[in-house]
N, CA and C atoms of all chains as a GROMACS GRO file, in nm:
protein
  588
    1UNK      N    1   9.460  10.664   9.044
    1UNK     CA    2   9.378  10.650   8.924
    1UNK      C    3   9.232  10.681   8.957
    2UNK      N    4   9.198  10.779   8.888
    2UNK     CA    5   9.036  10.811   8.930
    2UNK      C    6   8.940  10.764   8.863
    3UNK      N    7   8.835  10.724   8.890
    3UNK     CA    8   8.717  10.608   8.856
    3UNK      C    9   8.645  10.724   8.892
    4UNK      N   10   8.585  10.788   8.773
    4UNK     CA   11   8.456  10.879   8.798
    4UNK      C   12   8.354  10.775   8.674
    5UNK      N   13   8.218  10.810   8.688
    5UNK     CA   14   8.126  10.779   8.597
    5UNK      C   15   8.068  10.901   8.558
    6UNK      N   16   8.041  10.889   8.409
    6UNK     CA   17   7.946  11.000   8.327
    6UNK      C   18   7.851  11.048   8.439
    7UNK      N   19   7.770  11.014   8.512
    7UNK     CA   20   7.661  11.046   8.590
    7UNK      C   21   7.741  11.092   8.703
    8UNK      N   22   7.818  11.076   8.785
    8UNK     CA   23   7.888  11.173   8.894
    8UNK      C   24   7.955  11.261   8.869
    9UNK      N   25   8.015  11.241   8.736
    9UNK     CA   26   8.101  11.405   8.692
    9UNK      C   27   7.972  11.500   8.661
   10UNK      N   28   7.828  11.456   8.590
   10UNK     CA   29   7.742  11.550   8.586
   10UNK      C   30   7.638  11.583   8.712
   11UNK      N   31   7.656  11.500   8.797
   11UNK     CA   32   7.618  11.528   8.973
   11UNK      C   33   7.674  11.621   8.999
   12UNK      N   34   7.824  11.625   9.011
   12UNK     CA   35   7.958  11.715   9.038
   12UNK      C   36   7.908  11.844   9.024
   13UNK      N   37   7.882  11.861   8.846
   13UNK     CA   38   7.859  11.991   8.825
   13UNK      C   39   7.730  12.042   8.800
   14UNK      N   40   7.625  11.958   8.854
   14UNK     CA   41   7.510  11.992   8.881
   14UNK      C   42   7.518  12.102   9.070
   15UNK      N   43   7.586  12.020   9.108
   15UNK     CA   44   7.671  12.052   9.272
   15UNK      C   45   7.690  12.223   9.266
   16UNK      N   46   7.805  12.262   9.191
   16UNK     CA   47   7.819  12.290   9.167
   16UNK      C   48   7.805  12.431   9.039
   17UNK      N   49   7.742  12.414   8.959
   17UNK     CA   50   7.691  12.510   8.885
   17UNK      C   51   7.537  12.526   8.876
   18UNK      N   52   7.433  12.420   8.880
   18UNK     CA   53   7.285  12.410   8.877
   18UNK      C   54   7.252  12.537   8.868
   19UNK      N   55   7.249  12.579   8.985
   19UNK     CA   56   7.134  12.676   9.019
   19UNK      C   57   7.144  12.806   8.972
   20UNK      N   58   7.314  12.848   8.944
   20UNK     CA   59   7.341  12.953   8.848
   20UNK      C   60   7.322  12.939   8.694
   21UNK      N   61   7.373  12.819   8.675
   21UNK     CA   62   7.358  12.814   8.505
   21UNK      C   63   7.163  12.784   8.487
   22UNK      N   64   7.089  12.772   8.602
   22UNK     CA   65   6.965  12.738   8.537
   22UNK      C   66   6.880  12.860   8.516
   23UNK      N   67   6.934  12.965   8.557
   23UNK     CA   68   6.861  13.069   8.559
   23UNK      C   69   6.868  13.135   8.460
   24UNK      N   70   7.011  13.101   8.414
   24UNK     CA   71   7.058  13.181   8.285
   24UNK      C   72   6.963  13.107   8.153
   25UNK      N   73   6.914  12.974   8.159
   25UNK     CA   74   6.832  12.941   8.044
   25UNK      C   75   6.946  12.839   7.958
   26UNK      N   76   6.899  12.760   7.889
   26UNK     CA   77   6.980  12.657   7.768
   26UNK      C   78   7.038  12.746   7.672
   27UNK      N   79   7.001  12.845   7.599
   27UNK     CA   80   7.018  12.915   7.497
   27UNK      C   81   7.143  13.004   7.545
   28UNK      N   82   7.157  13.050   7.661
   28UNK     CA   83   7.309  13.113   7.716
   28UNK      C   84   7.383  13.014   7.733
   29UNK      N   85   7.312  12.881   7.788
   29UNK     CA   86   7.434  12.819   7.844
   29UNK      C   87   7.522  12.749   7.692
   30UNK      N   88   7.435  12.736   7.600
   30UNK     CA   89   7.477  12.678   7.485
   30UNK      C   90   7.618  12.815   7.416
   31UNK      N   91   7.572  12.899   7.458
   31UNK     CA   92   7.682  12.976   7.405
   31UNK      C   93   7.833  13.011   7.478
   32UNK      N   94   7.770  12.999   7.599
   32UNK     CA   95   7.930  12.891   7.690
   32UNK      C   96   7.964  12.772   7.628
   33UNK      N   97   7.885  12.695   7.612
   33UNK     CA   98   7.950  12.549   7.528
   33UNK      C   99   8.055  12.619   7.417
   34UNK      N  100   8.027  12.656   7.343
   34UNK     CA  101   8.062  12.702   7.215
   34UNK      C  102   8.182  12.805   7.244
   35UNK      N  103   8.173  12.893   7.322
   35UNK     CA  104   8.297  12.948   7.366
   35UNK      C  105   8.391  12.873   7.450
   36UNK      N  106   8.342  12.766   7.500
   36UNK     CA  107   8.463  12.652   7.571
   36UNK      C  108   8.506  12.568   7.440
   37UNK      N  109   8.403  12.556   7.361
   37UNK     CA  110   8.476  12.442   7.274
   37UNK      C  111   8.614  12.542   7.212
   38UNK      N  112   8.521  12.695   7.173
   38UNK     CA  113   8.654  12.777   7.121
   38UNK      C  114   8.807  12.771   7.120
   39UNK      N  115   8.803  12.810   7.298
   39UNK     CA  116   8.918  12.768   7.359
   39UNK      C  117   8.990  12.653   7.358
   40UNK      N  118   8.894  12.558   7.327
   40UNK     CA  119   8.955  12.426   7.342
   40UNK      C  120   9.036  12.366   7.184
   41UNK      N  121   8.938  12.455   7.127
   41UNK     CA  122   9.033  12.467   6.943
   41UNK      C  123   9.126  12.550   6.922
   42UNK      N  124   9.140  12.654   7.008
   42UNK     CA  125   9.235  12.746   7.026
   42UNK      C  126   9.412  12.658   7.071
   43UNK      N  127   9.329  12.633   7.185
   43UNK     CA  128   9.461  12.527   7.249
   43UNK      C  129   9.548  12.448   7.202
   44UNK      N  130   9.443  12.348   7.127
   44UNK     CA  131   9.494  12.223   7.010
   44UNK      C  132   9.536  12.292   6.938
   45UNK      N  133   9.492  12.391   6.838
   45UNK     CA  134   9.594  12.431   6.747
   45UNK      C  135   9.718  12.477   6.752
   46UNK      N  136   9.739  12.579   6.901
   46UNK     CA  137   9.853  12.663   6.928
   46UNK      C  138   9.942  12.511   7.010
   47UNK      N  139   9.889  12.390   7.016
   47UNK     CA  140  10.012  12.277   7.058
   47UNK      C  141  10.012  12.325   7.250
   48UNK      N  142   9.936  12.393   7.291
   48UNK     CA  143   9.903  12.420   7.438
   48UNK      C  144   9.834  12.317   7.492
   49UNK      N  145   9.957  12.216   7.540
   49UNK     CA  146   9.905  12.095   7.606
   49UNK      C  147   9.815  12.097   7.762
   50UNK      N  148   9.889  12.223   7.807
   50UNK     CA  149   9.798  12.226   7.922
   50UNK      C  150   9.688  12.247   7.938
   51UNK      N  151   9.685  12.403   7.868
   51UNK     CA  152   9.583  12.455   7.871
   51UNK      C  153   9.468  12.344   7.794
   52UNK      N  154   9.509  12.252   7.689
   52UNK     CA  155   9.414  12.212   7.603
   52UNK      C  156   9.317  12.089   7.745
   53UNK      N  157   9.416  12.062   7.841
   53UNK     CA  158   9.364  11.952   7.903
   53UNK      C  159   9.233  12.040   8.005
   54UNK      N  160   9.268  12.122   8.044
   54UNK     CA  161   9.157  12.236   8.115
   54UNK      C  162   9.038  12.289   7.984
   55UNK      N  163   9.088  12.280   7.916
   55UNK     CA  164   8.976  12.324   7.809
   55UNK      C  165   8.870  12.181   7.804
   56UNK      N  166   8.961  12.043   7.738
   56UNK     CA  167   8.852  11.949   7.754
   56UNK      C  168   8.808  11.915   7.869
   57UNK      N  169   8.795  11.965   8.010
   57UNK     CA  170   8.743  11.962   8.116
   57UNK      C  171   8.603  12.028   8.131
   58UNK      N  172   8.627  12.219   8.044
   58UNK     CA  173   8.553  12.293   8.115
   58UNK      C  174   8.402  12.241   7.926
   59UNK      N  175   8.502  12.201   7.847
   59UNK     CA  176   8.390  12.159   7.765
   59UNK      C  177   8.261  12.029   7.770
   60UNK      N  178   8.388  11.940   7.848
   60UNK     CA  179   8.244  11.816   7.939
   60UNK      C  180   8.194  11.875   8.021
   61UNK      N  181   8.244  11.976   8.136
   61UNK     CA  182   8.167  12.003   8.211
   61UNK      C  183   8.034  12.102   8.141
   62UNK      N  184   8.058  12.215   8.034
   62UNK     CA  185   7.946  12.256   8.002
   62UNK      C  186   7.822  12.162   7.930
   63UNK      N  187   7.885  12.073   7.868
   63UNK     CA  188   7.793  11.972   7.835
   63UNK      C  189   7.709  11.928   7.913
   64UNK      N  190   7.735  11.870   8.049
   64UNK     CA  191   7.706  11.837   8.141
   64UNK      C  192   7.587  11.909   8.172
   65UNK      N  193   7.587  12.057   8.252
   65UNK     CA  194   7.487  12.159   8.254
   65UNK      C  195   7.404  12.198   8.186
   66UNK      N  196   7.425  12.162   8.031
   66UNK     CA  197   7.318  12.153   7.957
   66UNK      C  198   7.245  12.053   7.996
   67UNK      N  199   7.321  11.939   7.953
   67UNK     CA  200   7.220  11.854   8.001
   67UNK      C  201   7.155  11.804   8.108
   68UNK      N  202   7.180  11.876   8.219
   68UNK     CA  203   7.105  11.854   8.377
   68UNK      C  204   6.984  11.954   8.318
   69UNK      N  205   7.010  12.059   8.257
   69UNK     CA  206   6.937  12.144   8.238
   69UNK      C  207   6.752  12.087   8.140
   70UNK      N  208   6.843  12.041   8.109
   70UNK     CA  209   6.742  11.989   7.983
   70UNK      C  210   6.667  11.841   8.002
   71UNK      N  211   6.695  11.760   8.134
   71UNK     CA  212   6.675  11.660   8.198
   71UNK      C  213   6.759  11.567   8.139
   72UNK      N  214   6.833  11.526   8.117
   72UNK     CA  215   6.945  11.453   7.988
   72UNK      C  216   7.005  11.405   8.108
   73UNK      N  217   7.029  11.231   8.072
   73UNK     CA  218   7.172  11.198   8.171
   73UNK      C  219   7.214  11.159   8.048
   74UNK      N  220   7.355  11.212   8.103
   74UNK     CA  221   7.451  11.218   7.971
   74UNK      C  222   7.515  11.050   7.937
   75UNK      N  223   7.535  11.023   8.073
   75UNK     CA  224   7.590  10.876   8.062
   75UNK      C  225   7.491  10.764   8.006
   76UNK      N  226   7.377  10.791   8.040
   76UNK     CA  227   7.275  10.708   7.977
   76UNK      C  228   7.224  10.692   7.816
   77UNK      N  229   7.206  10.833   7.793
   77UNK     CA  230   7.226  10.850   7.654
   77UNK      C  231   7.367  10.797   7.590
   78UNK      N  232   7.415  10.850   7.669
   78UNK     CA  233   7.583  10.811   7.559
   78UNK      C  234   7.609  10.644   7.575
   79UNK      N  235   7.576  10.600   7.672
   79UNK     CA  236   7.618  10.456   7.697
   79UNK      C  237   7.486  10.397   7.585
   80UNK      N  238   7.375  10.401   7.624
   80UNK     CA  239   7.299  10.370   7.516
   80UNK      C  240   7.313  10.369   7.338
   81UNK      N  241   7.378  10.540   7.329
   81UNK     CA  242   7.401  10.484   7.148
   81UNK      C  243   7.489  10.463   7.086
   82UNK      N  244   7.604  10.450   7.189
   82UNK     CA  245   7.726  10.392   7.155
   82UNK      C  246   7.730  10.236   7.186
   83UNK      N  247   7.616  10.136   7.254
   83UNK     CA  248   7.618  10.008   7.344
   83UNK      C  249   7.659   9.920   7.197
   84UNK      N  250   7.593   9.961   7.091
   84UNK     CA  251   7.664   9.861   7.014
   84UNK      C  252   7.757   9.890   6.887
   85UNK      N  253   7.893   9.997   6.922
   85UNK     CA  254   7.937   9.981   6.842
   85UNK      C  255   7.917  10.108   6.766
   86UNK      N  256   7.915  10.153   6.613
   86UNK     CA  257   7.895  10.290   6.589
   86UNK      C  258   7.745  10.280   6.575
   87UNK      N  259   7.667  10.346   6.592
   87UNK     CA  260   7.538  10.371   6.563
   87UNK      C  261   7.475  10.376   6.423
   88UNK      N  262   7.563  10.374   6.324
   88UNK     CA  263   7.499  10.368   6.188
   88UNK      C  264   7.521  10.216   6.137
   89UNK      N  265   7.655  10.228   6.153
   89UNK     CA  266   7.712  10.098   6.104
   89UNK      C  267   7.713   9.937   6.185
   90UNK      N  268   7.710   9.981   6.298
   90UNK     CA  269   7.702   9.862   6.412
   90UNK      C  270   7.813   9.817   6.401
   91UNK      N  271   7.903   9.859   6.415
   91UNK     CA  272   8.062   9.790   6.362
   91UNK      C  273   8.131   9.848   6.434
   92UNK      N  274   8.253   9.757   6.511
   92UNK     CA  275   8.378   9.805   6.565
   92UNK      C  276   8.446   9.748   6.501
   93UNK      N  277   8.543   9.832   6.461
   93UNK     CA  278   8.572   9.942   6.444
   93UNK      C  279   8.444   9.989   6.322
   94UNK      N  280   8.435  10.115   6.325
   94UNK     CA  281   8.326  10.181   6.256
   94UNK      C  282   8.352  10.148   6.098
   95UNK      N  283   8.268  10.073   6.028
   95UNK     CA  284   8.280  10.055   5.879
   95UNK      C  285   8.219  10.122   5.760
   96UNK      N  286   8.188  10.250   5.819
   96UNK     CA  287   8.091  10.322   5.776
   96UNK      C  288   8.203  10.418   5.675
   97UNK      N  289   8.118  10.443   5.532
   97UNK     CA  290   8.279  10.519   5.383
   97UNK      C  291   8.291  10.669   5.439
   98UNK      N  292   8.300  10.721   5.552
   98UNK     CA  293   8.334  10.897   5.566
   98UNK      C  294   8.469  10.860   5.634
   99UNK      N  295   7.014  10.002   8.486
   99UNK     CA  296   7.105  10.161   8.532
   99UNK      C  297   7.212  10.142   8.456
  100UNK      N  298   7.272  10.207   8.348
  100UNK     CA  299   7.386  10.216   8.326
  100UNK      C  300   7.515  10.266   8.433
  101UNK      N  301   7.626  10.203   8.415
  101UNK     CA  302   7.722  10.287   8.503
  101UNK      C  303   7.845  10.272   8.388
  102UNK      N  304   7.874  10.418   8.400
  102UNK     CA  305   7.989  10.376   8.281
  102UNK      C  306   8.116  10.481   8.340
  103UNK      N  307   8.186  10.507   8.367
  103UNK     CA  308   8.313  10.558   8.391
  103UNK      C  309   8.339  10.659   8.235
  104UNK      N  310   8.432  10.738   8.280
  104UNK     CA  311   8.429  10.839   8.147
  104UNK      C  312   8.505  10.766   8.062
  105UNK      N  313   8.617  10.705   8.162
  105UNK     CA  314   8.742  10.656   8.081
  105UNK      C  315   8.655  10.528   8.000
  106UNK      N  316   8.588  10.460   8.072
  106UNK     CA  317   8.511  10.312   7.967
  106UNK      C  318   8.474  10.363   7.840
  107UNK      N  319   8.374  10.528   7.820
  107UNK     CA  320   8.284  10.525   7.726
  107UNK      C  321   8.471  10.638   7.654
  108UNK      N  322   8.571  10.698   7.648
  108UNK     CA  323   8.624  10.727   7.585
  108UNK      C  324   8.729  10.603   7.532
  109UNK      N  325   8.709  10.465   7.603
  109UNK     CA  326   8.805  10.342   7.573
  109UNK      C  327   8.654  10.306   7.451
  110UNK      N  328   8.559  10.323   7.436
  110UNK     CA  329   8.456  10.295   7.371
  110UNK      C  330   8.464  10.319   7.244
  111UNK      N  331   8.485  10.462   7.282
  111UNK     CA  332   8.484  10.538   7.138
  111UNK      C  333   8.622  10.538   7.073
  112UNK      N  334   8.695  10.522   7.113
  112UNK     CA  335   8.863  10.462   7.039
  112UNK      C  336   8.834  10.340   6.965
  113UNK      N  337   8.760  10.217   7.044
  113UNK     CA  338   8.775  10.100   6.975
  113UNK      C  339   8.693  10.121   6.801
  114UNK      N  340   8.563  10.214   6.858
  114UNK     CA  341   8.509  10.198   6.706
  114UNK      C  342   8.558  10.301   6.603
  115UNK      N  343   8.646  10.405   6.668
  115UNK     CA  344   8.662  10.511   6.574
  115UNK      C  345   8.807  10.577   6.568
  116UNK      N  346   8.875  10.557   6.671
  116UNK     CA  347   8.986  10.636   6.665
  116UNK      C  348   9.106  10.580   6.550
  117UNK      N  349   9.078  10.469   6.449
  117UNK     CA  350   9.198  10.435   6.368
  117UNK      C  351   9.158  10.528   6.254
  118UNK      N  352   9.018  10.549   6.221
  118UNK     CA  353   9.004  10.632   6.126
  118UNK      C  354   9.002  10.804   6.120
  119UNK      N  355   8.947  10.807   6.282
  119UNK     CA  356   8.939  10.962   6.318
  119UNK      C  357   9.089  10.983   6.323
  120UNK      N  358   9.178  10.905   6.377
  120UNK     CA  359   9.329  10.981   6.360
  120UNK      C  360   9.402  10.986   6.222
  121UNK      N  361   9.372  10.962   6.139
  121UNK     CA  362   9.392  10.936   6.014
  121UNK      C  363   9.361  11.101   5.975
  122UNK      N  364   9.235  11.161   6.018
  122UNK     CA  365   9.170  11.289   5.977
  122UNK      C  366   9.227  11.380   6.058
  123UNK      N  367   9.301  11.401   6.212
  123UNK     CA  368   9.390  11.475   6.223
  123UNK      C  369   9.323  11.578   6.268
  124UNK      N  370   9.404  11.620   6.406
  124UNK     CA  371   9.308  11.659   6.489
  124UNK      C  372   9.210  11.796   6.427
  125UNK      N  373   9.259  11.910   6.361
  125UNK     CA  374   9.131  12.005   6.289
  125UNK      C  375   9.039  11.979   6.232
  126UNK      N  376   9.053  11.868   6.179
  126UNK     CA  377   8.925  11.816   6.078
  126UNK      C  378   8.818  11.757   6.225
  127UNK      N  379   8.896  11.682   6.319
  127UNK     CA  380   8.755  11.650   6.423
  127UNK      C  381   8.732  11.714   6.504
  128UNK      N  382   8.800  11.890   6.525
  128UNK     CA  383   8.762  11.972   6.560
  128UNK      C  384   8.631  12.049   6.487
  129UNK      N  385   8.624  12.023   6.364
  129UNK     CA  386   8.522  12.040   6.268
  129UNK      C  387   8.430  11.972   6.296
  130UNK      N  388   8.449  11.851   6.273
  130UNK     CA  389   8.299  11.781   6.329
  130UNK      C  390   8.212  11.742   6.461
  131UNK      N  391   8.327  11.799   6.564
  131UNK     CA  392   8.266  11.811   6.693
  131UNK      C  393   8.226  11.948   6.705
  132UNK      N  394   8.266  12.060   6.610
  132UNK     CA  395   8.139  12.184   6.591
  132UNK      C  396   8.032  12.177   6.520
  133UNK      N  397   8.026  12.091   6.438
  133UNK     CA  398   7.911  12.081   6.358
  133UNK      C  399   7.818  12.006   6.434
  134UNK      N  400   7.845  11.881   6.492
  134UNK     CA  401   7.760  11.825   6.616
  134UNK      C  402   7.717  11.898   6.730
  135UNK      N  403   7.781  12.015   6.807
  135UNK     CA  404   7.759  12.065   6.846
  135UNK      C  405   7.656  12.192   6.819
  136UNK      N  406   7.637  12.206   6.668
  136UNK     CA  407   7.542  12.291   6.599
  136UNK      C  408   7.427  12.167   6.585
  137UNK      N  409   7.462  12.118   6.585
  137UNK     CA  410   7.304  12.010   6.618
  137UNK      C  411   7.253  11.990   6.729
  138UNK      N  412   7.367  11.985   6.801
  138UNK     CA  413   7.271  11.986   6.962
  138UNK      C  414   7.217  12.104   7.008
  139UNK      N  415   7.252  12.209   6.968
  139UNK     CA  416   7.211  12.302   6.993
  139UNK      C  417   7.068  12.389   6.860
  140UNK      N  418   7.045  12.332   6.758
  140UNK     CA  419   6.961  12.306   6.729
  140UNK      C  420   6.812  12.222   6.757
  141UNK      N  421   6.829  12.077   6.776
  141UNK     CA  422   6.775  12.034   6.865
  141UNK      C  423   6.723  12.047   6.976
  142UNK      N  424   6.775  12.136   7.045
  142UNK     CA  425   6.748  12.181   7.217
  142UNK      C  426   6.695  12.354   7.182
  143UNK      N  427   6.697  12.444   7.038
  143UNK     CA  428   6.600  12.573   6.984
  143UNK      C  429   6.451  12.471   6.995
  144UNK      N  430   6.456  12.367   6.888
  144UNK     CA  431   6.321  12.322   6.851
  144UNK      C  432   6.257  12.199   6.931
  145UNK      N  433   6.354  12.201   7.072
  145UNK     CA  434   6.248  12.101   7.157
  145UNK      C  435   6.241  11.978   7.101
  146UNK      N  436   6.317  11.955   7.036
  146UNK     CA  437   6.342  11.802   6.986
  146UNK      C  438   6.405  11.721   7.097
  147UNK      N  439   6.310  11.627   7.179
  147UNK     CA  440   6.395  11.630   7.308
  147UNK      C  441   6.503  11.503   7.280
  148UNK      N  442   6.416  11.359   7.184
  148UNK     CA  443   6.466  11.240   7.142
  148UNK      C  444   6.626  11.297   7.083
  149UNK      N  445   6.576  11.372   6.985
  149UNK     CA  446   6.704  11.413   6.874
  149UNK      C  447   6.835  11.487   6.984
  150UNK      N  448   6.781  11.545   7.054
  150UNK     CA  449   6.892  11.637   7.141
  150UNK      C  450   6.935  11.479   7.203
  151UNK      N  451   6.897  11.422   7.303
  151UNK     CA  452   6.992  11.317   7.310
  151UNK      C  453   7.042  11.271   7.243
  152UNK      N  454   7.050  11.201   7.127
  152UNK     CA  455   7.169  11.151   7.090
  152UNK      C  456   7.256  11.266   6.979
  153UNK      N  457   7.228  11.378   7.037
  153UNK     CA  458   7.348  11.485   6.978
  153UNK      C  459   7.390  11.494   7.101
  154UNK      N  460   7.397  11.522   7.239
  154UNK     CA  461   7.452  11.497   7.372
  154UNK      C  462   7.536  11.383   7.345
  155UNK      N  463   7.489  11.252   7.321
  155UNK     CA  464   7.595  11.150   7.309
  155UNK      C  465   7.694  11.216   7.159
  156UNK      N  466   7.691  11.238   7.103
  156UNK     CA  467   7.806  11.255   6.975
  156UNK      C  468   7.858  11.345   7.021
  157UNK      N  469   7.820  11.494   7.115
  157UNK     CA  470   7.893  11.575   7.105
  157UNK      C  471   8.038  11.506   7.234
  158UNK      N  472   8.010  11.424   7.331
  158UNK     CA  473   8.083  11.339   7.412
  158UNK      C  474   8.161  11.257   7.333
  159UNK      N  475   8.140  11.164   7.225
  159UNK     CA  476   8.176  11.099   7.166
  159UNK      C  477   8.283  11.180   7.066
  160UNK      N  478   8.248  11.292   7.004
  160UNK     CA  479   8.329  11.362   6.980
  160UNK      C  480   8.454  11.398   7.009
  161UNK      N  481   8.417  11.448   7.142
  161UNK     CA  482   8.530  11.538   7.296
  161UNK      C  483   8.618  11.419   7.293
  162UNK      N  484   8.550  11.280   7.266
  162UNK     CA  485   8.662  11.154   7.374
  162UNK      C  486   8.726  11.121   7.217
  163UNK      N  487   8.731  11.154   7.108
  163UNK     CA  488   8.788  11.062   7.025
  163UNK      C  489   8.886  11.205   6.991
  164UNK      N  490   8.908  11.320   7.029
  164UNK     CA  491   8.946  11.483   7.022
  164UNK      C  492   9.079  11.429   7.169
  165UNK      N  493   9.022  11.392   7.229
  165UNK     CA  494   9.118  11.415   7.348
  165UNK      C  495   9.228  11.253   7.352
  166UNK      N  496   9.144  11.160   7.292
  166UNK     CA  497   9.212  11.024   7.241
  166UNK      C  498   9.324  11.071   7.175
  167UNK      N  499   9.282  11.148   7.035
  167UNK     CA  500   9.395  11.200   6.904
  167UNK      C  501   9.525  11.288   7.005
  168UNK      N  502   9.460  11.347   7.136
  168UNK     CA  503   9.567  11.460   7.191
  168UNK      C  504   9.659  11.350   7.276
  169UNK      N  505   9.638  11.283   7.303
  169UNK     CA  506   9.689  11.191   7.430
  169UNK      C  507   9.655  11.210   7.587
  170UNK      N  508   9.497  11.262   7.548
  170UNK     CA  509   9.457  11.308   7.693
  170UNK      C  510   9.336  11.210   7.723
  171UNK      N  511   9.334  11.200   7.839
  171UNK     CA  512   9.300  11.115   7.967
  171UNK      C  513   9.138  11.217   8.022
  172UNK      N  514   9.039  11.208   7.953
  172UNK     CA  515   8.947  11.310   7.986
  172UNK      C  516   8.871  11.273   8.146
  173UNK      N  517   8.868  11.146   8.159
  173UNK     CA  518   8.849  11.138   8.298
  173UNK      C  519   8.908  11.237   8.414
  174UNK      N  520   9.064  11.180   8.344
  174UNK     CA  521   9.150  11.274   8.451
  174UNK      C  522   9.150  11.367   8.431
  175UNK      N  523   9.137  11.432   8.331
  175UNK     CA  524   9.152  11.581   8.348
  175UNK      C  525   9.078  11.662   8.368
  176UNK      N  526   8.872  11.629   8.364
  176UNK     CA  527   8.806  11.662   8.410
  176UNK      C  528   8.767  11.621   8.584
  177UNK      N  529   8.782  11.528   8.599
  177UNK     CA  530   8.802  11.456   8.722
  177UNK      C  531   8.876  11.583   8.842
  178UNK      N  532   8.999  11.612   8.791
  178UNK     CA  533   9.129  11.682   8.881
  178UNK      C  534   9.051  11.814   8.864
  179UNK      N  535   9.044  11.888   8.752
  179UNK     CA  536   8.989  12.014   8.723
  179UNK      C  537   8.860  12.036   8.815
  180UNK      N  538   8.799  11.980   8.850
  180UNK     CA  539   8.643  11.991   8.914
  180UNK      C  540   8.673  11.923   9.069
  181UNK      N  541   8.788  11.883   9.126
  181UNK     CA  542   8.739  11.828   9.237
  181UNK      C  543   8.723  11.876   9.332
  182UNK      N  544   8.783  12.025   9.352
  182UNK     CA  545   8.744  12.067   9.474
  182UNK      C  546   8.592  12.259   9.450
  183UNK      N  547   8.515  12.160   9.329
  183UNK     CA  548   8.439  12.266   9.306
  183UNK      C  549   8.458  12.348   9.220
  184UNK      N  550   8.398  12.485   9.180
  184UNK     CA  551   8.424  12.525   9.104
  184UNK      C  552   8.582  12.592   9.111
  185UNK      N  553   8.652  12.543   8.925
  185UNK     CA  554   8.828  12.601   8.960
  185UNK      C  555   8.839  12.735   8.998
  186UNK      N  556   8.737  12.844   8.991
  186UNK     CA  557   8.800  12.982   9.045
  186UNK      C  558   8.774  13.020   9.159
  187UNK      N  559   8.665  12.999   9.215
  187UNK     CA  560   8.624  13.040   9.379
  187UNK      C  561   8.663  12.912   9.467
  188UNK      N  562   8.657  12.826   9.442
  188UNK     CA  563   8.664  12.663   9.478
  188UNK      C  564   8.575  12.647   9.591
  189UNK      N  565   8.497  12.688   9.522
  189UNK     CA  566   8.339  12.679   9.593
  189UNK      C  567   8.191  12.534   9.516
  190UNK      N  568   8.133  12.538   9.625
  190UNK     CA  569   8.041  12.417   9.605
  190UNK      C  570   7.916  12.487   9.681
  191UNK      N  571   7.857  12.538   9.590
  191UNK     CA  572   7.812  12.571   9.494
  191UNK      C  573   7.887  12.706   9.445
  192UNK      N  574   7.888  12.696   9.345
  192UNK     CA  575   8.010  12.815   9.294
  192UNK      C  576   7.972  12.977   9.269
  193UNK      N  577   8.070  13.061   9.388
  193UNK     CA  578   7.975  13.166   9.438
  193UNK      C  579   8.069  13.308   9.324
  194UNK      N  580   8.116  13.254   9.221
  194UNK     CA  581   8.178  13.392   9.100
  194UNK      C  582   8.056  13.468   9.054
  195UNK      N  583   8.075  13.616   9.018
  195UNK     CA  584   8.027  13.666   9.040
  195UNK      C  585   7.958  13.655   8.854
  196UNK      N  586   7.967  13.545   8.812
  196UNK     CA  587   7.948  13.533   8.667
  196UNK      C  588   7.751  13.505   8.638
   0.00000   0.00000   0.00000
């Protein structure tokens, strides 16, 4: 059972991708996001369980690179505006009418 | 310091959202994890640095309540996918010619 944290999976691929994806700029790398999420809607729809699990991999990981990019820890932010619950509503389960 | 594990903040986002997000089925929150994703990437054109974080957290929050509806384990599957570096060269720092 693997115990990673938001902040070492984006260490990982800071490790790992930094120094190429920083050169390329936010504005390319955002269009990798968007072509991983593609794939990753591609997958889910066509019922491609595998592939869909490699897709939501390579889509946290581009997230990730953005946000090293952009000084963002992802886990901090995310643990922060999720700490209580949904962010509009303050409610678990979310009680918010959408 | 926050420390949060991927699996904690996607056990997070189930408790406040996944009875209603599965109700909407997985295309429809394929929809709204592109439209969030058109915000973060808005946010990060106009240097909105506050606003881009917490579109970083939704677009995560998104991915984990997307991979909740699939029956996927995003820890693990980003976790396995990334561990020995990047998946095509399996290099650290990743030497493709991309």
């Amino acid at each position: 059972m693997t115990l990673v944290t938001i902040r070492e999976f984006q260490t990982s691929i800071e490790s790992i991708y930094l120094a190429k994806d920083s050169e390329r700029g936010v504005p390319a790398n955002v269009a990798w996001l968007v072509e991983e999420v593609g794939e990753l809607a591609r997958a889910l729809r066509k019922g491609e369980a595998e592939e869909a699990e490699g897709e939501f991999a390579d889509v946290l990981a581009w997230l990730c690179t953005i946000a090293s990019i952009a000084g963002v820890d992802l886990e901090e932010v995310a643990a922060r505006k999720y700490a209580h619950g949904c962010p509009k509503c303050l409610a678990t389960p979310c009680a918010c009418d959408v």
